[in-house]
Legacy VTK file of the C-alpha trace (Angstrom):
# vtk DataFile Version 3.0
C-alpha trace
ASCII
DATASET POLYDATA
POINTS 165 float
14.807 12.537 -5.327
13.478 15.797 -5.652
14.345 15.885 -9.361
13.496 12.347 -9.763
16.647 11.444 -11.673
16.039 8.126 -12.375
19.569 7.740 -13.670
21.126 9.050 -10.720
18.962 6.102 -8.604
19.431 3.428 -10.945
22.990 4.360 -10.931
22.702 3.761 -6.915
20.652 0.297 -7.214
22.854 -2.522 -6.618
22.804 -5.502 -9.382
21.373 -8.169 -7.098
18.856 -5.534 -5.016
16.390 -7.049 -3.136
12.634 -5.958 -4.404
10.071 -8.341 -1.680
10.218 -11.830 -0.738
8.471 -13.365 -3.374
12.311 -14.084 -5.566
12.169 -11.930 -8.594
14.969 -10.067 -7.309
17.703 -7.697 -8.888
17.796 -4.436 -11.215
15.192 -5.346 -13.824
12.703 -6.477 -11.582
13.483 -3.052 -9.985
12.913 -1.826 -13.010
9.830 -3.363 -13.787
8.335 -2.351 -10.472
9.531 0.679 -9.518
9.343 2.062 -13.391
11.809 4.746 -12.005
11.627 6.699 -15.670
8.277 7.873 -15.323
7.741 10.842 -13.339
4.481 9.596 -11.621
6.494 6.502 -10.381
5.261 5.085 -6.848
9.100 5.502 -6.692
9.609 8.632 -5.828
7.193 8.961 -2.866
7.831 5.653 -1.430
11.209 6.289 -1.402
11.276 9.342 -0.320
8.746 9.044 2.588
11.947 6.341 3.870
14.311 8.579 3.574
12.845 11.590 4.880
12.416 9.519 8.196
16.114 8.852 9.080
17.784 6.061 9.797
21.525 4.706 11.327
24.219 2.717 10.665
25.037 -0.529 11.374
28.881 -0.045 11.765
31.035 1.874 8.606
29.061 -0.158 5.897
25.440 -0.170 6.310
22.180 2.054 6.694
18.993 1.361 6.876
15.603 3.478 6.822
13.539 4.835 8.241
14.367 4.996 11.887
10.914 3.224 12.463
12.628 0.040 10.883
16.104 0.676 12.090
15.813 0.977 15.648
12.542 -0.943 16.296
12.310 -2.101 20.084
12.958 -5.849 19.702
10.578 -6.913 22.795
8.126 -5.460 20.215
5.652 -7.290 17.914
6.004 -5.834 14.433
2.920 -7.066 13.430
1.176 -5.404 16.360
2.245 -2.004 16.594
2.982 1.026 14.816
5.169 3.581 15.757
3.813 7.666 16.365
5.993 9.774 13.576
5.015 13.213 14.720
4.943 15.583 17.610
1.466 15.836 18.958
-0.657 13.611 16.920
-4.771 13.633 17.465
-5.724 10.493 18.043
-9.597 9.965 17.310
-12.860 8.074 18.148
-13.386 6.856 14.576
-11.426 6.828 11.691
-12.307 10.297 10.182
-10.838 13.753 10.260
-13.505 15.220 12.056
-14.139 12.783 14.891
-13.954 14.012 18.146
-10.243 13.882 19.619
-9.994 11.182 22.131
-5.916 11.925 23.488
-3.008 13.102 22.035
0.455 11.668 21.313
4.120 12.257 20.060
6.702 9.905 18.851
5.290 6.890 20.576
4.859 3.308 20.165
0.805 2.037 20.255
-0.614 -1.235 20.017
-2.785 -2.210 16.640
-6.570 -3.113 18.131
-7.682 -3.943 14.394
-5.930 -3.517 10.985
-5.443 -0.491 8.434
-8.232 0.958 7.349
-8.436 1.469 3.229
-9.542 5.033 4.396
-6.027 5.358 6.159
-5.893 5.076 9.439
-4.876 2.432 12.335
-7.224 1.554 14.807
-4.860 1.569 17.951
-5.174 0.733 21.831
-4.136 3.071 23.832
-2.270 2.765 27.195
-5.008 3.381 29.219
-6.847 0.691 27.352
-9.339 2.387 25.262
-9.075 2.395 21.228
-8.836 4.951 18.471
-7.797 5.797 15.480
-4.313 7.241 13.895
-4.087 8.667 10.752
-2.032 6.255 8.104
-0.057 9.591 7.261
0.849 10.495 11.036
2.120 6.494 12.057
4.254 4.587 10.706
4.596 0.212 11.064
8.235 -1.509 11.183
6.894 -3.615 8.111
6.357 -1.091 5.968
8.284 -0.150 3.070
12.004 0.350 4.435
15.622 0.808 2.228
18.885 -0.309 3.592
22.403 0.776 1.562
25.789 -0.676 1.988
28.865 0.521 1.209
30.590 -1.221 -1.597
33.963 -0.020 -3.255
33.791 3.009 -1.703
30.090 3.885 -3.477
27.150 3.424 -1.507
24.324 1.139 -2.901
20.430 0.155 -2.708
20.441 -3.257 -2.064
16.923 -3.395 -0.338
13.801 -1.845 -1.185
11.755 -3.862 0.411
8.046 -3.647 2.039
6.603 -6.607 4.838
8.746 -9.527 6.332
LINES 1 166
165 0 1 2 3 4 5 6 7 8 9 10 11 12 13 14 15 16 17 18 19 20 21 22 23 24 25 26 27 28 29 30 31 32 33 34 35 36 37 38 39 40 41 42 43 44 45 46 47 48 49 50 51 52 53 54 55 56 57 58 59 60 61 62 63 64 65 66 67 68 69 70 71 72 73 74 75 76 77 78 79 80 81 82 83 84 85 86 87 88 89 90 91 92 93 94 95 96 97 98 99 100 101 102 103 104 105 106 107 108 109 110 111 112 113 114 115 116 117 118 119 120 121 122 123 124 125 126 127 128 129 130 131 132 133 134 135 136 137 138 139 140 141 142 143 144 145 146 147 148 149 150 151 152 153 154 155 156 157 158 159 160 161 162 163 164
């Protein structure tokens, strides 16, 4: 990743990958959307912001990433929360950098009280019932982009790359 060898991931991309829900599926349409070979490739971060989050296995032959996808509480509405993905997090009264800090948080799971904002951040409720904001970069939803690998022939492989349910 950190070279962004787009021959060693292509070499790790399984024939029939999975790419969204939509049925253009497999390694060209990987291809065509990922564009691995160019170095400003969406690529690169999106896959690396999975990886760089953990994951586990489901037995000897599959992983899946992040650990926000992964382990997601099943009593829990994907669609209606996101989960904390750092220690301490400011949560605010409006969705800027420099509104006043409202409460504080680490590794938790909050409730959505409105969608994403294009500015990046989640408006969230928080246990006590009042609402702020999250930044985008500091929470992570179960629906967002996540990779799973299986084990095939002794080689592990990518065969989902996939982002929403």
């Amino acid at each position: 990743m950190a070279r962004r060898d787009a021959a060693a991931v292509l070499e790790a991309v399984d024939d029939h990958v999975k790419t969204g829900f939509g049925g253009d599926d497999g390694r060209a349409a990987f291809e065509r959307h990922w564009q691995p070979e160019r170095p400003d490739s969406r690529l690169w971060e999106t896959l690396g912001a999975v990886l760089a989050l953990g994951g586990s296995f489901s037995g000897e032959h599959q992983f899946s990433a992040p650990y926000v996808y992964s382990r997601w509480p099943e009593h829990l509405d994907a669609f209606g929360h996101v989960a904390v993905i750092g220690s301490d997090v400011r949560l605010r009264a409006a969705p800027r950098a420099d509104a006043p800090v409202i409460g504080r948080t680490s590794f938790g799971v909050l409730t959505l009280a409105g969608p994403a904002t294009d500015a990046g951040w989640f408006e969230v409720r928080l246990p006590d019932g009042r609402s702020g904001h999250v930044a985008r970069a500091l929470a992570r939803s179960p629906l967002d982009y996540r990779a799973i690998f299986e084990r095939r022939d002794g080689r592990w492989r990518l065969v989902s790359l996939v982002a929403g349910d």
